[in-house]
C-alpha positions as CSV (number, residue, x, y, z in Angstrom):
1,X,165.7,-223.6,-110.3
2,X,164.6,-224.6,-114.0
3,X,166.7,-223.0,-117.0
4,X,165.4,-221.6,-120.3
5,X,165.5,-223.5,-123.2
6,X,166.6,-223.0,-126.6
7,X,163.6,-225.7,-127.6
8,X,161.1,-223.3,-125.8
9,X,161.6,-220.5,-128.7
10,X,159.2,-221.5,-131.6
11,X,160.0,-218.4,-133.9
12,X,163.9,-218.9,-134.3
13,X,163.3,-217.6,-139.0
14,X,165.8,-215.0,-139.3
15,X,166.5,-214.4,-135.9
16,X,170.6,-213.7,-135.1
17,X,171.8,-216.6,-132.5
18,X,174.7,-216.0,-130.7
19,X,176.2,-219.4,-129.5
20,X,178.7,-220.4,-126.9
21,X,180.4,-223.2,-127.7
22,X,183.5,-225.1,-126.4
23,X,185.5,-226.2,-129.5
24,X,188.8,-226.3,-127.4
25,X,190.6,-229.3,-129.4
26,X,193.7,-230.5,-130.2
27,X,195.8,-228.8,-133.4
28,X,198.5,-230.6,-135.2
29,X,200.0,-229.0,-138.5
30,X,197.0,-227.3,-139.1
31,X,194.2,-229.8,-138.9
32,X,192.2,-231.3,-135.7
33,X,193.6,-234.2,-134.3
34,X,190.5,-234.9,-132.3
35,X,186.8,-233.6,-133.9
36,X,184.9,-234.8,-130.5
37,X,183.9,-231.6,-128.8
38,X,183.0,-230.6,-131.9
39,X,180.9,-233.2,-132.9
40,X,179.0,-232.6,-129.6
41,X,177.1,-229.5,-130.6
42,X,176.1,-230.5,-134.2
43,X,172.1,-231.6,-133.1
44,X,172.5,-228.0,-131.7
45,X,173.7,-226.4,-135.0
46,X,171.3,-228.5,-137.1
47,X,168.4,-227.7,-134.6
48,X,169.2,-223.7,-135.4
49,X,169.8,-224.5,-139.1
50,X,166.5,-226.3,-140.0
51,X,164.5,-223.6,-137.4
52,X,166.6,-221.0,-140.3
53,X,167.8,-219.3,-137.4
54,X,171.7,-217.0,-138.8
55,X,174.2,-218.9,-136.3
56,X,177.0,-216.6,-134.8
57,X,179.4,-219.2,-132.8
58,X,181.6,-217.6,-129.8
59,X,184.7,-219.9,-128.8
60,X,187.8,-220.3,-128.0
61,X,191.3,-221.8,-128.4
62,X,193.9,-222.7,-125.9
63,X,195.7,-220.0,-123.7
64,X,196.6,-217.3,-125.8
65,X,196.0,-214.9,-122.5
66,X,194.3,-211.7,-124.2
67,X,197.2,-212.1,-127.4
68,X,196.2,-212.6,-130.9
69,X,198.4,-215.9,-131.6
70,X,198.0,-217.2,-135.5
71,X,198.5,-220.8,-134.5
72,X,195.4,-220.9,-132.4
73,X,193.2,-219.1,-134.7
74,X,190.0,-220.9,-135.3
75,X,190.2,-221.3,-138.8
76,X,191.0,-225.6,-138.6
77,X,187.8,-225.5,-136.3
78,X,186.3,-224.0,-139.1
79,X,187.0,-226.0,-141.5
80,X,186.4,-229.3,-139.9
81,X,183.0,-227.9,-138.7
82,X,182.1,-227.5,-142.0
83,X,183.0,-231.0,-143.1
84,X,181.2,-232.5,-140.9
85,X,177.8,-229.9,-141.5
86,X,178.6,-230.6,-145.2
87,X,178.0,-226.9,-145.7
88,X,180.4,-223.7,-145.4
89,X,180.9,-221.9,-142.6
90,X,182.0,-218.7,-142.7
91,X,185.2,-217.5,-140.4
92,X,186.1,-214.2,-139.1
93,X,189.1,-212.9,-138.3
94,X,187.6,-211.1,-135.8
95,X,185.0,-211.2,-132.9
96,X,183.9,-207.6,-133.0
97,X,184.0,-204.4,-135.0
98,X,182.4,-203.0,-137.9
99,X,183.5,-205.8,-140.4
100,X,182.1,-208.3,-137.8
101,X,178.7,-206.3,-138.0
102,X,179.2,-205.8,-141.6
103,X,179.4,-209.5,-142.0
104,X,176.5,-211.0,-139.6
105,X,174.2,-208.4,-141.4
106,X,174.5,-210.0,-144.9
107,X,174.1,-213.3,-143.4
108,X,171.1,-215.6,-144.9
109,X,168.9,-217.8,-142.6
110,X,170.1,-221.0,-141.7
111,X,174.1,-220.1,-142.3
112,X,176.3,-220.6,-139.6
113,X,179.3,-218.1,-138.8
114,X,182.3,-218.7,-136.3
115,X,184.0,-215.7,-134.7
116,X,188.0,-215.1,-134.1
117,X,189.2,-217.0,-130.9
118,X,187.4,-214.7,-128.1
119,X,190.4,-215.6,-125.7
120,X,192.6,-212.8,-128.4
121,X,190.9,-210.6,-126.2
122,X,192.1,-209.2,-122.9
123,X,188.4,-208.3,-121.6
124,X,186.8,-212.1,-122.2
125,X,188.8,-213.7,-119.0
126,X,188.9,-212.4,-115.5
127,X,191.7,-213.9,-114.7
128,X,193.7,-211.8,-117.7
129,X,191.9,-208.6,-117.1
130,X,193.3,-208.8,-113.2
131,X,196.9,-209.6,-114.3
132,X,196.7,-206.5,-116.7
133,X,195.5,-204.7,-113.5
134,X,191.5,-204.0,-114.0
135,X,189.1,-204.1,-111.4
136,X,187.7,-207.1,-112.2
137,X,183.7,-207.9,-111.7
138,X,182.4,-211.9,-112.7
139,X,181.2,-211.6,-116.2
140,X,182.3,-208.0,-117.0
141,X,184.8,-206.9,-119.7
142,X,187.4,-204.7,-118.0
143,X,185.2,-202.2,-116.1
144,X,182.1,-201.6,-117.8
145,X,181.6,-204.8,-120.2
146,X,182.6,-203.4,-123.2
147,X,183.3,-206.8,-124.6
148,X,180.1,-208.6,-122.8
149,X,177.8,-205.3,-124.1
150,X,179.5,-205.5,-127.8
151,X,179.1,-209.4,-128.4
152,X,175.8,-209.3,-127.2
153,X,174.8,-206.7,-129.9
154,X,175.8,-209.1,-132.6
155,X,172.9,-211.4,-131.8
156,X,168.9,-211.2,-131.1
157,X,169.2,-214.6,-128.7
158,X,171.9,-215.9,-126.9
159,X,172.9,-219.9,-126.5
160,X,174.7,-221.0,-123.5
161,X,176.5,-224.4,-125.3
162,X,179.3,-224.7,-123.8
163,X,179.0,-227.1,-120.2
164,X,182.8,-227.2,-120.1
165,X,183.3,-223.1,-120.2
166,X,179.9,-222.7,-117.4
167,X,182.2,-222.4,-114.5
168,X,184.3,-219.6,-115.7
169,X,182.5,-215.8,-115.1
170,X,184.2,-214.8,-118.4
171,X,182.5,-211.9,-121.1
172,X,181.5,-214.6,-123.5
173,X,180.3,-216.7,-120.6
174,X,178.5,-214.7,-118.2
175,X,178.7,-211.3,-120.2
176,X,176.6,-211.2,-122.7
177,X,173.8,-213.2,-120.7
178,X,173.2,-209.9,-119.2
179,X,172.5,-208.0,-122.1
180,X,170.4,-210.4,-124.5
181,X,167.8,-213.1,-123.6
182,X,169.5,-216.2,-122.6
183,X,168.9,-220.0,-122.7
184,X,170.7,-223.3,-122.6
185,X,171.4,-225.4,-125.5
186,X,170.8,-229.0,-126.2
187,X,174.3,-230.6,-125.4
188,X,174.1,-227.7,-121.7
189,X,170.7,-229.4,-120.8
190,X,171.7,-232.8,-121.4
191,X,174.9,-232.2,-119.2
192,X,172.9,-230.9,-116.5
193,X,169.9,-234.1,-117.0
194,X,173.1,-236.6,-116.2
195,X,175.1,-234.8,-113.5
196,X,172.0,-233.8,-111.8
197,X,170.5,-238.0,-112.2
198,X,173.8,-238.3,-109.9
199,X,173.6,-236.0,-107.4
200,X,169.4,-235.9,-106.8
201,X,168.2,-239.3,-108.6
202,X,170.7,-241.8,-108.2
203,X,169.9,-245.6,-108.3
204,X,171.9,-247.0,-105.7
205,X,174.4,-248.7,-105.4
206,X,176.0,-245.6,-106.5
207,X,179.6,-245.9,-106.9
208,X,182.4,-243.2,-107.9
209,X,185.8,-243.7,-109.0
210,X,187.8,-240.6,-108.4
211,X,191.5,-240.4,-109.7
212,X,193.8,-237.6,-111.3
213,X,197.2,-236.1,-109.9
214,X,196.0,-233.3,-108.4
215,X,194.3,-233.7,-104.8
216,X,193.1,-230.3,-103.8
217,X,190.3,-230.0,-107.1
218,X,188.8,-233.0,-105.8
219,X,188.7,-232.4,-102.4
220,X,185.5,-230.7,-102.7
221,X,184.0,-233.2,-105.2
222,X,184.6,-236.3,-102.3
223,X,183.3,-234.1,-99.6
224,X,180.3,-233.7,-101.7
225,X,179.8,-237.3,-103.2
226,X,180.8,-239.1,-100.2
227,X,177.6,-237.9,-98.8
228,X,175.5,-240.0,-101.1
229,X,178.1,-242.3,-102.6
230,X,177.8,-246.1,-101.6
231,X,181.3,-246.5,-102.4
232,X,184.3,-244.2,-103.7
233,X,187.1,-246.0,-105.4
234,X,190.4,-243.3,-105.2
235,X,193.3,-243.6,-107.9
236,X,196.1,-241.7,-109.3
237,X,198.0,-239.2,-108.0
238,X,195.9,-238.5,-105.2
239,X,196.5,-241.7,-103.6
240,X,200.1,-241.1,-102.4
241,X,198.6,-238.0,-100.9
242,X,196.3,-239.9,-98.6
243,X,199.1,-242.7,-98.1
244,X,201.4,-240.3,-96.9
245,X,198.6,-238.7,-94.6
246,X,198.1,-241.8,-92.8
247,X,201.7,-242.6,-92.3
248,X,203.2,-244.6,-95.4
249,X,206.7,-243.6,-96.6
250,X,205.8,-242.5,-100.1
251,X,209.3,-241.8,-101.4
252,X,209.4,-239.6,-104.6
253,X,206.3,-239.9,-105.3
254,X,203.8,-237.0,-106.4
255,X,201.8,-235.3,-102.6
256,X,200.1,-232.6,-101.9
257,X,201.7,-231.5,-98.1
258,X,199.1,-228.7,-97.9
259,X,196.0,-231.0,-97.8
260,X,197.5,-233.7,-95.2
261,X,194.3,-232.9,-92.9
262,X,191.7,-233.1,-94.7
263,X,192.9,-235.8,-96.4
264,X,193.3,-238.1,-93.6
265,X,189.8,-237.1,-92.6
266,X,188.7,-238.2,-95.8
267,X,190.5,-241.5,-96.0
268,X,188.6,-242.4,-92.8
269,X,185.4,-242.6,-94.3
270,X,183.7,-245.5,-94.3
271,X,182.9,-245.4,-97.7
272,X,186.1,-243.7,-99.5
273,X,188.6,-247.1,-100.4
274,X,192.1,-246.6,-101.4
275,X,193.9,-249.6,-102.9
276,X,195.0,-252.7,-101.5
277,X,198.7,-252.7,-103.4
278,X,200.2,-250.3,-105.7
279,X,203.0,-250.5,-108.5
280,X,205.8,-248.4,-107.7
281,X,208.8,-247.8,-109.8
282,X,211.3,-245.5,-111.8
283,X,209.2,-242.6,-114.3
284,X,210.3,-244.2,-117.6
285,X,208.8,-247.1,-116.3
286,X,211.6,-249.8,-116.8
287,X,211.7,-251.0,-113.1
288,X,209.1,-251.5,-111.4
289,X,207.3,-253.6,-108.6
290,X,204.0,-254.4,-107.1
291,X,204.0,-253.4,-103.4
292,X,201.1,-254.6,-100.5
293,X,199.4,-251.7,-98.9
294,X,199.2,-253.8,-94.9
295,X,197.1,-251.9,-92.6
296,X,199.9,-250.8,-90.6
297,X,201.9,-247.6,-91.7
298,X,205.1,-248.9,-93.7
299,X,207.3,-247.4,-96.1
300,X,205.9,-248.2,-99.6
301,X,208.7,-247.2,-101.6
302,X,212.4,-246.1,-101.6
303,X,212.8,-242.5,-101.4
304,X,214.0,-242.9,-105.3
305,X,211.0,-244.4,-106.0
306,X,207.5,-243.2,-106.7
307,X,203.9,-244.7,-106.8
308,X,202.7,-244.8,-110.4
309,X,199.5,-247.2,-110.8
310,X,197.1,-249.7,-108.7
311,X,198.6,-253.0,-108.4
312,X,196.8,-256.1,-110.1
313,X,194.8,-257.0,-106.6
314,X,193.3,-253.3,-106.3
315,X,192.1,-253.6,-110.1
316,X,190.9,-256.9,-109.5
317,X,188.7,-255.7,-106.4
318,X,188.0,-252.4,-108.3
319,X,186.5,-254.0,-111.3
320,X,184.2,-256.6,-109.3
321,X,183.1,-253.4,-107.1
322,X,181.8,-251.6,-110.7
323,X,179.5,-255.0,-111.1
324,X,177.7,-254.6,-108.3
325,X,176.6,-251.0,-109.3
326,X,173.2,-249.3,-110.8
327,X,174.9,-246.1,-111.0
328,X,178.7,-244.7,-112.0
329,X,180.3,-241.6,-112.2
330,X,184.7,-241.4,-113.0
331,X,187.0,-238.5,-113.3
332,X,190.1,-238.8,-113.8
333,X,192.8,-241.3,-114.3
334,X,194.4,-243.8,-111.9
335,X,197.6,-244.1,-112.5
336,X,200.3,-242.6,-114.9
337,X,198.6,-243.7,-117.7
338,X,200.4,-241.6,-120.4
339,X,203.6,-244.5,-119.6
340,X,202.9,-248.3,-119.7
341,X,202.9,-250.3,-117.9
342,X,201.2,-247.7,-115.4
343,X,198.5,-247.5,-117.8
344,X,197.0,-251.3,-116.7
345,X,194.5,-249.6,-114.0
346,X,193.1,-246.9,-116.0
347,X,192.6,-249.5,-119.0
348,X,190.8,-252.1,-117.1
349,X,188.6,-250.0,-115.1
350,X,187.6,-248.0,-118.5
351,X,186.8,-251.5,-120.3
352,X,184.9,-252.4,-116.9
353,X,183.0,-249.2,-117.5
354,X,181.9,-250.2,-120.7
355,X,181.2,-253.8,-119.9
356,X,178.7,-252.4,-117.0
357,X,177.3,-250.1,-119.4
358,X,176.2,-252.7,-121.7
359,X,173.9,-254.4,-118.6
360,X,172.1,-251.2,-118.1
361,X,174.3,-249.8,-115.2
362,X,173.9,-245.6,-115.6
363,X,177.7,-244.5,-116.4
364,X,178.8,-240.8,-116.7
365,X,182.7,-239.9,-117.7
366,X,184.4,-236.8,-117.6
367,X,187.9,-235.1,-117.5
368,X,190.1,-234.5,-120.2
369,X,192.2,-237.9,-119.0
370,X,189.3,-239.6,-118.5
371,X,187.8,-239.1,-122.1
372,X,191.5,-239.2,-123.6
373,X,191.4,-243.0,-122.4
374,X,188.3,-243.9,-123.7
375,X,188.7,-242.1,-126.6
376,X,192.0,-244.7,-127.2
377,X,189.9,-247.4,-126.6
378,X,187.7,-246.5,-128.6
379,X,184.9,-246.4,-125.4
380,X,183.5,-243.5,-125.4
381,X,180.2,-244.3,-127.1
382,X,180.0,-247.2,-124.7
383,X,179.4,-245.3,-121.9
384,X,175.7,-244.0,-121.0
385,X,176.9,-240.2,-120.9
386,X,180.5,-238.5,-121.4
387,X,180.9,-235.2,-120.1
388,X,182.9,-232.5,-122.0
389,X,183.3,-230.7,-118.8
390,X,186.6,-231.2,-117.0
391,X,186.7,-228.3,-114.2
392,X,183.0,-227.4,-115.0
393,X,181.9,-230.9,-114.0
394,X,183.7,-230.9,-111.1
395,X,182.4,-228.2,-109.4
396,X,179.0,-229.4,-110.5
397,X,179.5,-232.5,-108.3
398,X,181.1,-230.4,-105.6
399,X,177.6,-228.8,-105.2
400,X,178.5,-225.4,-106.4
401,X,176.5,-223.1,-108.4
402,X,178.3,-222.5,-111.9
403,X,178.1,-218.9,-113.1
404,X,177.2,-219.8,-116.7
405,X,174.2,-222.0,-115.4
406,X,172.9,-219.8,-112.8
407,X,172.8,-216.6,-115.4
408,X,170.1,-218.7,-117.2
409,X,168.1,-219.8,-114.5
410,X,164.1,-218.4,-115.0
């Protein structure tokens, strides 16, 4: 079903914008270490601020679990925000109250204001309302949506901004959608353009490479792609988890014993390939060796040993595979990339990605490893789309409806 848009609204002079944005980046000694999610919703920002709309922006920092905590205020946000807008924006030390109202009233048009870190409350997350013991509904603030009904009041319109939040039925998510009308921003519709061009539109060959440590939040991303997928390439963590699933000794390495079933019914898909040798070794990565996967069961490693990358023939055969594609989607990385040498997969097949791009080949990216990579290799404008949604992408691939999409559906 189609979604509002923010670009529908001709009339935005004067008009109080609430925006949801995901400014979730890294803070060292005060100062953002990486400006890219924020650099993501300036065309949104200067859209609002030449239509002389007065821009409220909802976001948050980190885990601080319903807790003020001074180190993840969003006063660095702030700052760098404004550096890159080359114009101030005004921080609150708050996200509601009368000195928040006090403050949005004496806004001019086209200023731009950024609230306290919504996740200080207790009410914005379901997951920290349950632990404190509410009754929890998707979207509501404790019981009745205090939170939800009070942020909506601070704004005429509401912007849904953040892709990467979309998944979570939070207050600032879900919430206020309720109360105020709704529509998706510039950076949400583009997100949803390129996932969907995957899912519905694909130009085929279509060919995904899946990797990360943790098995069970892909599962329902392979069940899902595999059904339109020409190939899936599978790296990282996962691997050992299928290895062990069809018999390989595994040693120490990282598994997921809960998912043994479904993930030998996966690895027996015709189109699902796991690697042809792998690099196992000690963590610190000072020993290590490159070990054939044959097609018979064997033990891969010593049971002191772990796997920790794709071996140089997988890579080879990975990166020839991404040649012969129109269309590419990766999450997550393929090997223990944060530790050379098990970083040689994940580099190669994120130059690769690039190198494709270049011909014409449609490329999407997403996961916080995933764009951490690229980000060292100074890929990511090389790639057609990069998605700032790590979970939220996921479970758009998986097929599932995401709460912060669906609430703005016409």
């Amino acid at each position: 079903m189609p979604i509002k848009s923010i670009k529908n609204i001709k009339n935005l002079k004067g008009k109080r914008v609430l925006v949801r944005v995901d400014t979730n980046v890294p803070i060292k000694n005060g100062k953002v270490k990486d400006d890219t999610r924020i650099r993501e919703i300036i065309p949104m920002l200067k859209f609002l601020i030449q239509k002389k709309a007065k821009v409220i922006l909802v976001a948050h920092l980190g885990r601080p679990e319903g807790k003020i905590v001074n180190d993840l205020r969003l006063d660095p946000v702030a700052e760098r925000l404004g550096e890159i807008l080359k114009k101030n924006v005004i921080k609150l030390d708050d996200f509601i109250g009368s000195a928040v109202v006090k403050e949005i009233a004496e806004m001019k048009n086209g200023q731009v204001l950024m609230l306290e870190n919504i996740r200080f409350s207790a009410d914005e997350s379901p997951s920290t309302r349950s632990l404190r013991g509410d009754s929890v509904e998707p979207g509501q603030a404790g019981i009745k949506g205090t939170l939800a009904k009070k942020l909506a009041s601070l704004g005429d319109i509401f912007v849904q901004e953040g892709f990467s939040v979309c998944h979570r039925a939070d207050a600032s998510v879900v919430g206020v959608a309720k109360y105020v009308p709704s529509y998706a921003g510039l950076l949400l519709e583009k997100e949803i353009k390129s996932l969907n061009q995957i899912l519905n539109k694909p130009k085929h060959p279509l060919l995904a490479i899946i990797g990360g440590a943790k098995l069970e939040t892909k599962i329902p991303v392979l069940q899902n792609i595999s059904r339109i997928a020409d190939a899936i390439l599978v790296g990282g963590g996962i691997v050992n988890t299928f290895l062990l699933s069809l018999g390989y000794e595994v040693g120490a390495s990282l598994v997921d014993k809960n998912h043994l079933a479904i993930a030998k019914k996966l690895a027996c898909k015709k189109n699902i390939f796991l690697p042809l040798d792998v690099v196992v070794g000690t963590r610190d990565g000072k020993d290590w060796r490159v070990v054939s996967i044959e097609k018979k069961p064997h033990r891969i490693c010593e049971p002191d040993e772990a796997i920790f990358d794709l071996g140089p023939v997988t890579i080879e055969h990975f990166c020839v595979s991404l040649t012969t594609a129109k269309t590419i989607v990766w999450n997550g990385a393929l090997g223990y990339f944060e530790r050379p040498p098990y970083n040689e997969a994940t580099n190669a097949l994120a130059k690769m990605l690039a190198s494709v791009s270049r011909k014409g080949v449609f490329t999407v990216a997403g996961g916080g490893e995933t764009l951490e990579v690229l980000a060292a290799l100074k890929l990511t404008k090389k790639i057609s789309f990069v998605s700032t949604g790590g979970g939220a992408m996921l479970e758009f691939l998986s097929g599932k409806k995401l709460p912060g999409i669906k609430i703005l559906e016409k």
